[in-house]
C-alpha positions, 0 to 999 in steps of 0.5 A, spaced: 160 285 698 156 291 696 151 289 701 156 290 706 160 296 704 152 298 703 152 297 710 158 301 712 157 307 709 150 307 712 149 313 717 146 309 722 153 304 721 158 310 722 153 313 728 155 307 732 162 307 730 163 315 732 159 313 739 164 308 741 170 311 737 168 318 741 167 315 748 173 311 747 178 316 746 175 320 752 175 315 756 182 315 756 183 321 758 179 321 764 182 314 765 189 318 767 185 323 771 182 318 775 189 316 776 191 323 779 184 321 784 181 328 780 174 330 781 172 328 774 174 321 772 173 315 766 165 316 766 165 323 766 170 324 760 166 317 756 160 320 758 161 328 755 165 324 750 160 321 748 154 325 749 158 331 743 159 325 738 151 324 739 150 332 739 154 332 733 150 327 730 144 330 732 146 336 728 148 331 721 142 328 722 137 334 722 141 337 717 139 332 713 131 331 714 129 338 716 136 342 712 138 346 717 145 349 720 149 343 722 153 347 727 148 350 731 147 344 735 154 343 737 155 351 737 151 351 744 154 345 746 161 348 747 157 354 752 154 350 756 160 345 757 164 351 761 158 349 767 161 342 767 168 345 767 165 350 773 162 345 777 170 341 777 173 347 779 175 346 787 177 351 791 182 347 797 185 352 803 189 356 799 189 352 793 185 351 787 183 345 784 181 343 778 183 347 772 187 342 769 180 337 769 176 342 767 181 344 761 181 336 760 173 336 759 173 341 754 178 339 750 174 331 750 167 336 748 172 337 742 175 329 741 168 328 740 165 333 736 170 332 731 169 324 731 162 326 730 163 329 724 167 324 721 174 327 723 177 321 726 185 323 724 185 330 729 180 326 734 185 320 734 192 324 734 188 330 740 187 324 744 193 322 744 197 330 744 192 330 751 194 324 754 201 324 754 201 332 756 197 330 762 201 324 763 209 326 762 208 335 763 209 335 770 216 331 769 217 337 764 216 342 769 219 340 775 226 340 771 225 347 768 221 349 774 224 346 780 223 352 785 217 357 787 216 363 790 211 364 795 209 370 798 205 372 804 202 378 807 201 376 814 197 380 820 199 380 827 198 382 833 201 388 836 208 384 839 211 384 831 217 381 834 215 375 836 210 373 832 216 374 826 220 370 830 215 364 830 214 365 823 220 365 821 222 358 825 216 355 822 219 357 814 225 354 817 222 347 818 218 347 811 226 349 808 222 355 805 228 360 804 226 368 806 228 373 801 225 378 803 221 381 810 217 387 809 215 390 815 210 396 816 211 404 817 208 407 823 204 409 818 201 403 816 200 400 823 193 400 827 189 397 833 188 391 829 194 389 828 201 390 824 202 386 816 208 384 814 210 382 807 215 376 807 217 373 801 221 366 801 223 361 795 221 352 796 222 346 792 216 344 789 217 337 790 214 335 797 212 342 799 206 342 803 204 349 803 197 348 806 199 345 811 204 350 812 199 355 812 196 351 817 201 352 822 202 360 821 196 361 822 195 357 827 200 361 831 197 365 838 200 371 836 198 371 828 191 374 826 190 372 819 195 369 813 194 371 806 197 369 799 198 373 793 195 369 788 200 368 781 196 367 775 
């Protein structure tokens, strides 16, 4: 019996136990991201999971045989996840992507720091918190926030009229509903073009707004289209 327990409470025993444990529970949260076909999924969340248990362990284990800082190892590890987190960010059109995967990857960096160091209870309950908040958010935000705004400034040619006009049905066929239209001073008006400020409420649920965007700006006498980023 005591041979056993010996054996458990080994460091070689529970680094095995911390490697698969960490690899596990990141895994599960890139196994949703895989589900939503974002660009980091299972083998990228097991492997980081993976590695900052390894990286946790590496500090432990040279604090023990060379006693130094144990936290020096991992201090560095969470700076240079952000160049994974980067690397997953994706610009789509008028859209970014990405964000909420990068997030995801630092928060398994973190799962698997603390089951590294033997925090299994807040790597476990983390775990947990992340993928129900990844899986279930979004049916939370679409009862709270079922409408957006857009905001658009649009370049056209000299004929504004008709270019409105064209705009404006395209809107109508994407069920957009214009708020406002802004149109320029003769201040503002120059041989390149007139820019007209519109700004029109969607719902969320089934809008294509890239392939919107498309479309105006596609229109002959549409110069270019740009969005207001809400951050």
């Amino acid at each position: 019996m005591e041979f056993i327990i010996s054996i458990i409470s080994s460091f070689w025993f529970q680094a095995i136990v911390k490697l698969i444990l960490g690899c596990v529970l990141a895994g599960m949260i890139g196994l949703e991201r895989s589900s939503w076909s974002k660009p980091a999924g299972f083998r990228t969340h097991a492997l980081v999971g993976l590695s900052s248990v390894l990286i946790m362990l590496c500090g432990e284990y040279m604090s023990g045989e060379y006693n130094i800082d144990p936290s020096r190892i991992p201090a560095q590890l969470l700076s240079g996840i952000g160049f994974i987190g980067a690397g997953t960010i994706l610009r789509d059109g008028f859209n970014v992507k990405g964000l909420t995967t990068a997030a995801g990857l630092l928060a398994v960096t973190c799962i698997g720091l603390s089951i590294g160091a033997g925090f299994y209870l807040g790597g476990i309950i983390t775990t947990l918190i992340a993928y129900i908040l990844l899986s279930y958010s979004y049916k939370i935000s679409e009862r709270l926030d079922h409408f957006n705004v857009l905001e658009l400034e649009v370049r056209t040619s000299k004929k504004l009229n008709e270019a409105l006009t064209e705009i404006e049905d395209c809107l109508t066929e994407y069920k957009v509903e214009i708020k406002n239209i802004k149109k320029p001073n003769k201040e503002e008006t120059s041989d390149k073009g007139e820019t007209v400020k519109i700004i029109g409420h969607y719902n969320k649920r089934g809008f294509k707004k890239n392939e919107l965007l498309s479309k105006i700006t596609s229109l002959e006498e549409v110069k270019e289209v740009t969005e207001a980023q809400n951050i």
